[in-house]
N, C-alpha and C positions, 0 to 999 in steps of 0.2 A: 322556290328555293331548290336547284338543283343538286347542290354540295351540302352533303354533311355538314353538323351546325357545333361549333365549339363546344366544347365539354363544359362549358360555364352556363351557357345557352341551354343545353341540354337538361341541367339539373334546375335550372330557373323555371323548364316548362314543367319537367317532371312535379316542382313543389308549387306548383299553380303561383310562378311568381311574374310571370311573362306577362304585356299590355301590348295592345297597338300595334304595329301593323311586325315587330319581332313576332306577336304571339300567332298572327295568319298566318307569315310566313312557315313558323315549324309546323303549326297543323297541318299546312298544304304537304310539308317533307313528309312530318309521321303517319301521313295516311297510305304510302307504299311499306311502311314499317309498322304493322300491325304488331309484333312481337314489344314494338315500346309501347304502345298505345295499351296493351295488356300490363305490362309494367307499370305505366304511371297510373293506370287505374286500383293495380294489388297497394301502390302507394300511398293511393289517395285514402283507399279504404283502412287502412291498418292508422293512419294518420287521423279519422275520423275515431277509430275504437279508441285508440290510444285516451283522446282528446274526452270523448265520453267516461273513459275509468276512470283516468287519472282525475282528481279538482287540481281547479288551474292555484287555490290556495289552501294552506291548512293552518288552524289557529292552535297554535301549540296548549297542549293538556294539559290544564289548570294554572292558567298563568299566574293566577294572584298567587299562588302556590310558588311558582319560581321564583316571581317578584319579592316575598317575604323571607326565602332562603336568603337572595342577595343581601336584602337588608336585614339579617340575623347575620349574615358572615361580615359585615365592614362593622356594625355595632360590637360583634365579639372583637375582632382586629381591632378596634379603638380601646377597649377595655384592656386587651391584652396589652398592647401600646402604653400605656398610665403604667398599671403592674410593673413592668420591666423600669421604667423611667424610676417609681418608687425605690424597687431593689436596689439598682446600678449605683445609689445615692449609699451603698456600703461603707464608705469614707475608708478607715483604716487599712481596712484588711483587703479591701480591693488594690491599695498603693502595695501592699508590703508583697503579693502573690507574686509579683514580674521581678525584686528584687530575690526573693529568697528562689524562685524556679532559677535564675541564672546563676547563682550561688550551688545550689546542688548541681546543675550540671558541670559549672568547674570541678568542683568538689570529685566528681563520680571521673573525669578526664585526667587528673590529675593522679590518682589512683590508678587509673590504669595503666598511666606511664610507670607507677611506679610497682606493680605488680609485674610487670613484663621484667623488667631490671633485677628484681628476686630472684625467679627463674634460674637455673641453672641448666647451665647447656645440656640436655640429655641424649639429644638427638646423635644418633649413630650415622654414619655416612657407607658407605658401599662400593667398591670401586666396580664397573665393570668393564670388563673391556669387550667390544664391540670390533668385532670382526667386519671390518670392511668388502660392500660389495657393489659390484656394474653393472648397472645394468644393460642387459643389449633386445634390444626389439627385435631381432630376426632370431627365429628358433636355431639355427647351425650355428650362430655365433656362441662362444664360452669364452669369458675372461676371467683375469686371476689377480691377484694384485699380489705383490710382494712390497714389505716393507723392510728397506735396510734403517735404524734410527743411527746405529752408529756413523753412517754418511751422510743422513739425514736424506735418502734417497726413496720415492716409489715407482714402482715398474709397474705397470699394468701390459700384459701378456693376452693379446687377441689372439683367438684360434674360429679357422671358418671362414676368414676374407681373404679376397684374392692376394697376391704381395705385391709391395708395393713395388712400383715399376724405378729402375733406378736412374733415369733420367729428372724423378723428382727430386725440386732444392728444397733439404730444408733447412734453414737457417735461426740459429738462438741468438737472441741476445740478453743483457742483464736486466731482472727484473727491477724495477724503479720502486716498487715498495718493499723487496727482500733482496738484498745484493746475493747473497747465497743462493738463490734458485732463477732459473734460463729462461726465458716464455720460449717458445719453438713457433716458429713462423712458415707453413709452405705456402708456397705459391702455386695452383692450379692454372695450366691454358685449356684453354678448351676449346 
């Protein structure tokens, strides 16, 4: 065997699982590779201890012991079982528990509609007015807004951009959801 032996090959001889004329073959290979030939010996050996410590079985400690729990825990479940079935046989007072809980919960719903409706408005209101502002992402820039209400008008005043150049168009027309106020449209070439 000239070539290198697959990696499947490999761990088949490593685990003494190789027969016939595969297993000449690698030992003809692993005899210029002394470095595997040490390996699957440290294998063989730790494989051997292993197999010596380990028992290949163990009989679980005191089984009649675990066996008797079992059947102490399904005899009590069956006991418990009857118990319950006895109880459950309440007649009366088991029917009347589902009508009277749906009754108190109307009851307690009902009530609280009508405690909120007592109430009288207490709550005071605030007005405050809130100063409008813009903001701008480049430190030079400052805006300002003015509000006229009597025109129903606001200005916002940029300071820090270049002006605008006056061959730009721009063109308003009426807005479609407030007839009172323009959309402003420009056009860019670029």
């Amino acid at each position: 065997m000239n070539k290198a032996p697959d990696e499947t090959t490999l761990t088949l001889w490593m685990d003494g699982l190789l027969d016939g004329e595969e297993l000449q073959n690698m030992e003809v290979w692993a005899q210029a590779h002394p470095e595997l030939l040490a390996e699957r010996d440290a294998i063989r050996t730790m494989s051997q201890s292993l197999q010596t410590s380990i028992p290949s079985s163990i009989e679980p400690p005191y089984p009649d012991f675990f066996n008797q729990r079992i059947l102490n825990a399904v005899t009590e479940d069956g006991a418990n079982q009857v118990t319950t079935s006895a109880q459950s046989k309440g007649g009366l007072w088991r029917w009347l528990t589902i009508p009277v809980a749906a009754g108190a919960m109307a009851l307690c719903f009902y009530l609280g509609t009508q405690n909120s409706a007592l109430k009288t408005n207490t709550t005071h209101y605030t007005t405050t007015i809130i100063k409008p502002t813009v903001y701008t992402p480049d430190s030079g820039v400052e805006a300002e807004i003015f509000i006229n209400a009597e025109q129903n008008a606001t200005v916002i005043v940029i300071e820090g951009l270049q002006d605008i150049p006056d061959d730009l168009e721009i063109a308003g027309i009426p807005n479609k959801d407030d007839p009172n106020n323009t959309l402003i449209n420009t056009q860019h070439t670029f």
